[in-house]
N, C-alpha and C positions, 0 to 999 in steps of 0.2 A: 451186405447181408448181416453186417453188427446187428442191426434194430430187430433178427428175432432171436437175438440167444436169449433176453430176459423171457420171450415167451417158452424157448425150450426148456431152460432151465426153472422157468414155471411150473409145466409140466411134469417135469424132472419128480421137483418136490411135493407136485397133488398124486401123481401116483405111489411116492411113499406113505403119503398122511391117508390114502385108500384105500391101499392095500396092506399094511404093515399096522398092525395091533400090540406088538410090542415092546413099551417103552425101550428098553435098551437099543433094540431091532430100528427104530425110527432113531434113534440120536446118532448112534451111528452111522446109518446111512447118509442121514443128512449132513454130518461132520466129513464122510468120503465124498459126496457128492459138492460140498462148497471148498474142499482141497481140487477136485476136479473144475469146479468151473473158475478157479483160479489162473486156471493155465490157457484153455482155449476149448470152443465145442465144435471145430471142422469140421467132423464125421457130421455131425446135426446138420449144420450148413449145407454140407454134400447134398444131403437126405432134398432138404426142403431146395436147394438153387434145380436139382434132377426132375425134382415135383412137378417147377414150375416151366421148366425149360420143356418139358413132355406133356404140357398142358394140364397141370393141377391148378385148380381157380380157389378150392378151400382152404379151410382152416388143420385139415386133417394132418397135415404135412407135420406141424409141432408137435402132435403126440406121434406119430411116426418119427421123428429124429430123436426125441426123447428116449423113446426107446433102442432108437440106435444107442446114442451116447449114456444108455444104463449098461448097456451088452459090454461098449469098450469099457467102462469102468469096471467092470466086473473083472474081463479080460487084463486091463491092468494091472488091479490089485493081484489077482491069481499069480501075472508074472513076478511082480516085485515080490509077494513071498515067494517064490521058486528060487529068484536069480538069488536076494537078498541083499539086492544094490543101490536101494532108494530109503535111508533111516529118518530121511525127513519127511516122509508121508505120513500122514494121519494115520492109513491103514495098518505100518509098519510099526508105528508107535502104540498101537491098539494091542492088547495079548492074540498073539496067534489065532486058538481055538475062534475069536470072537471075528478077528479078518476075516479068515475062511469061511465063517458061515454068515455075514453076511455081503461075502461076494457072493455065494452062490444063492442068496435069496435075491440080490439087485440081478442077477441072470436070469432067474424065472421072472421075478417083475418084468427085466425087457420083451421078455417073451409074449407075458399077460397085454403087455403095454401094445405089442404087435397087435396082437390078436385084436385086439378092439381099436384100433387105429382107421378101421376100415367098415363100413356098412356093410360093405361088398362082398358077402361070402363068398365068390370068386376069387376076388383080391385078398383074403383073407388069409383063402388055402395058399395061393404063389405065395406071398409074405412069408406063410409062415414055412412050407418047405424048403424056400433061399434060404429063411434065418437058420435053419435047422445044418441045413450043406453047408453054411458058411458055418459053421460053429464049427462040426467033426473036420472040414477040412482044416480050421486054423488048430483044434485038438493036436491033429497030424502032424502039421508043422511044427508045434509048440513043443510035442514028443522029441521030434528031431533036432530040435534045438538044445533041450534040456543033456538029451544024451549024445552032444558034443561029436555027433557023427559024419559031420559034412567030411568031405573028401578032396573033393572038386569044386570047381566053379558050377559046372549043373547040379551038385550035389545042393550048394547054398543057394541058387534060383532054384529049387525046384522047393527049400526047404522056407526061404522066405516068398514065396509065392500064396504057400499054404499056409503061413504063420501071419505075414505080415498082411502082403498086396489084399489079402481076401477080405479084411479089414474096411478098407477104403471102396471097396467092389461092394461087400454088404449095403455101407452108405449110399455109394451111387446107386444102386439097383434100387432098391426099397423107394427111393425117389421112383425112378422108373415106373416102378410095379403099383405102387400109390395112386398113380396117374391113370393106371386102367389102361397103361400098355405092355405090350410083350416082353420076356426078356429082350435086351438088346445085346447083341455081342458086340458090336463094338465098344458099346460104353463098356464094358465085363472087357475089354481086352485093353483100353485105354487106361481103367482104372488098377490093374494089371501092374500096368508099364510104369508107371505114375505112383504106385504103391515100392517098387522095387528101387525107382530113382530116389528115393523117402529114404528107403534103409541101408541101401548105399553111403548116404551123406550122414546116417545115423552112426554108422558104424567107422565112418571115416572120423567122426567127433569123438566116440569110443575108444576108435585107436591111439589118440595121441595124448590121453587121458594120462594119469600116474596115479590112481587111487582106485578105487574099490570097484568104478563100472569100466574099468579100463579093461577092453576085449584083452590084448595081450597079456596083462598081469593073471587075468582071470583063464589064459589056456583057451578064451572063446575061440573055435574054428569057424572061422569070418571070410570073404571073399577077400579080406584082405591081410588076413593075419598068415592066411595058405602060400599069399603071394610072397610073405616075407620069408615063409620057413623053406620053402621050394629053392632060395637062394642058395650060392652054391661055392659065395666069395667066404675066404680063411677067414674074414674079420666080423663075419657075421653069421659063424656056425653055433656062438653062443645062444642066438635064438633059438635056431633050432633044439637045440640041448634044453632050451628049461621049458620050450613046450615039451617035448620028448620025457621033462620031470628027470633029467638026468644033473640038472641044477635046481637050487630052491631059491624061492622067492627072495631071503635075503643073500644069495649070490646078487642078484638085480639089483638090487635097493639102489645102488648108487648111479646106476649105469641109465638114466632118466635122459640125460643131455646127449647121450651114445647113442642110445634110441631114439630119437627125433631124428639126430644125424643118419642114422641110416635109414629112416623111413623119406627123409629127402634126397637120397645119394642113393638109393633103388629104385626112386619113381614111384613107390607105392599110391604115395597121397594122389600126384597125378593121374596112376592106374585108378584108382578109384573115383577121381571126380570125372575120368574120359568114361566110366561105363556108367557111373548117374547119367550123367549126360545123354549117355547113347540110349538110355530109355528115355528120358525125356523127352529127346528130340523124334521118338517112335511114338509117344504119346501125342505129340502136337502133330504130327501127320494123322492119328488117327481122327484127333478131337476136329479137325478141320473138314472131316469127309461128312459129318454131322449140322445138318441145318439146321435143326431147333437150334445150336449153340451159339449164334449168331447175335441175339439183343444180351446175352448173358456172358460172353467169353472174357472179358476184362474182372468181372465178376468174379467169374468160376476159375481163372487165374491167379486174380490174387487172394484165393484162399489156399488154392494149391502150394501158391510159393512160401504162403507158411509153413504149409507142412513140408520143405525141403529145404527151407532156408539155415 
């Protein structure tokens, strides 16, 4: 699927120079947009591998993943100025006022970009109703993340469901819906399961960090930072204590090799790579009940495994 990111990311850049009349507005875009395609365009791929596995024979599919991978860019930048844990992105090195608004001009472009991605005034309105549901549910999630509310383990599935997994489910659908078929629920419940085992391993990478996007240093309540604090051994109530803020940060400073220690001597890491796992292994039962998947599953695998790897 390499051979169409130059075309997505084609597309990417004729809907900036099409819609965007303002020099600054276009140099920036396009300086976020070639920080983004430095990394990977999966979500695009999702888009167009869903296209063609549900019988897309056009061209239409590139401006539909284009628009998907403007949505996630937008979506990104928005987070990293929230979190404020990424100082090497373009966006971040940009003055604020100028990030913020043109992430929210690259979100209505994805929108525009929808909107015409399709002949089909049928397939126009479903496009663009999903793109709309996926947005305010990941809103929702994004909310609940920002205000550090998780509790529970359903509290963090239910908050990266809406944050994250909806994400990956945009991508795959839009493929789907491009194609001039129905939603599907299994793909919407595959892509689900497959979104969740992603953030899983995201935050298992998180956890054992020591700098600025390190869930623990930063108080993140994680599926697995919950698991640590819930502990209940004498040598590891100092956890508890600096999420609780009853220690500060430079109480910690030194205690980097203490922490590994006990995120291996809890089982944490383990806990977290047995529940990626347990959706993944939910997702490959679903992807299997799916015939189209069958000329494409090596495919549409090893794009996945990027995104968990």
């Amino acid at each position: 699927m390499n051979n169409c990111n130059p075309l997505i990311a084609g597309h990417m850049r004729r809907l900036v120079q099409q819609y965007f009349t303002a020099e600054p507005l276009i140099r920036y875009a396009e300086l976020f947009i070639k920080d983004k395609l430095a990394e990977s365009i999966r979500f695009g791929q999702l888009t167009v591998i869903h296209y063609r596995m549900f019988g897309g024979m056009g061209d239409e599919a590139y401006e539909a993943a284009a628009a998907v991978e403007l949505f996630v860019l937008a979506s990104d930048i928005l987070d990293d100025l929230q979190d404020q844990d990424a100082p090497h992105k373009s966006w971040m090195q940009a003055p604020q006022p100028i990030a913020i608004h043109v992430a929210t001009a690259l979100l209505t472009l994805s929108q525009q970009a929808m909107l015409v991605s399709s002949a089909s005034n049928e397939i126009r309105l479903a496009l663009m109703e999903m793109m709309n549901t996926q947005l305010l549910q990941s809103a929702n999630g994004q909310m609940l993340d920002l205000a550090n509310v998780v509790e529970d383990e359903q509290d963090y599935l239910d908050m990266v469901k809406q944050k994250s997994a909806t994400m990956l489910q945009f991508a795959c659908m839009t493929g789907v819906l491009l194609a001039g078929q129905p939603w599907n629920s299994v793909v919407a419940e595959y892509s689900l399961e497959i979104g969740m085992a992603a953030q899983i391993q995201n935050d298992l990478r998180d956890l054992l960090r020591w700098d600025d996007k390190s869930d623990f240093i930063q108080r993140k309540r994680t599926l697995l930072t919950l698991y640590l604090i819930e502990g209940e051994a004498e040598e590891d109530l100092w956890i508890k204590d600096y999420f609780q803020g009853f220690i500060s940060i430079q109480d910690i400073e030194a205690k980097r090799e203490l922490f590994l220690e006990t995120c291996e001597r809890t089982g944490v890491t383990l806990y977290g790579s047995v529940m990626s796992r347990m959706h993944y292994n939910r997702f490959e039962e679903l992807l299997d009940t799916i015939q189209e998947i069958s000329p494409w599953k090596s495919t549409f695998l090893s794009i996945l495994n990027q995104e968990i790897a």
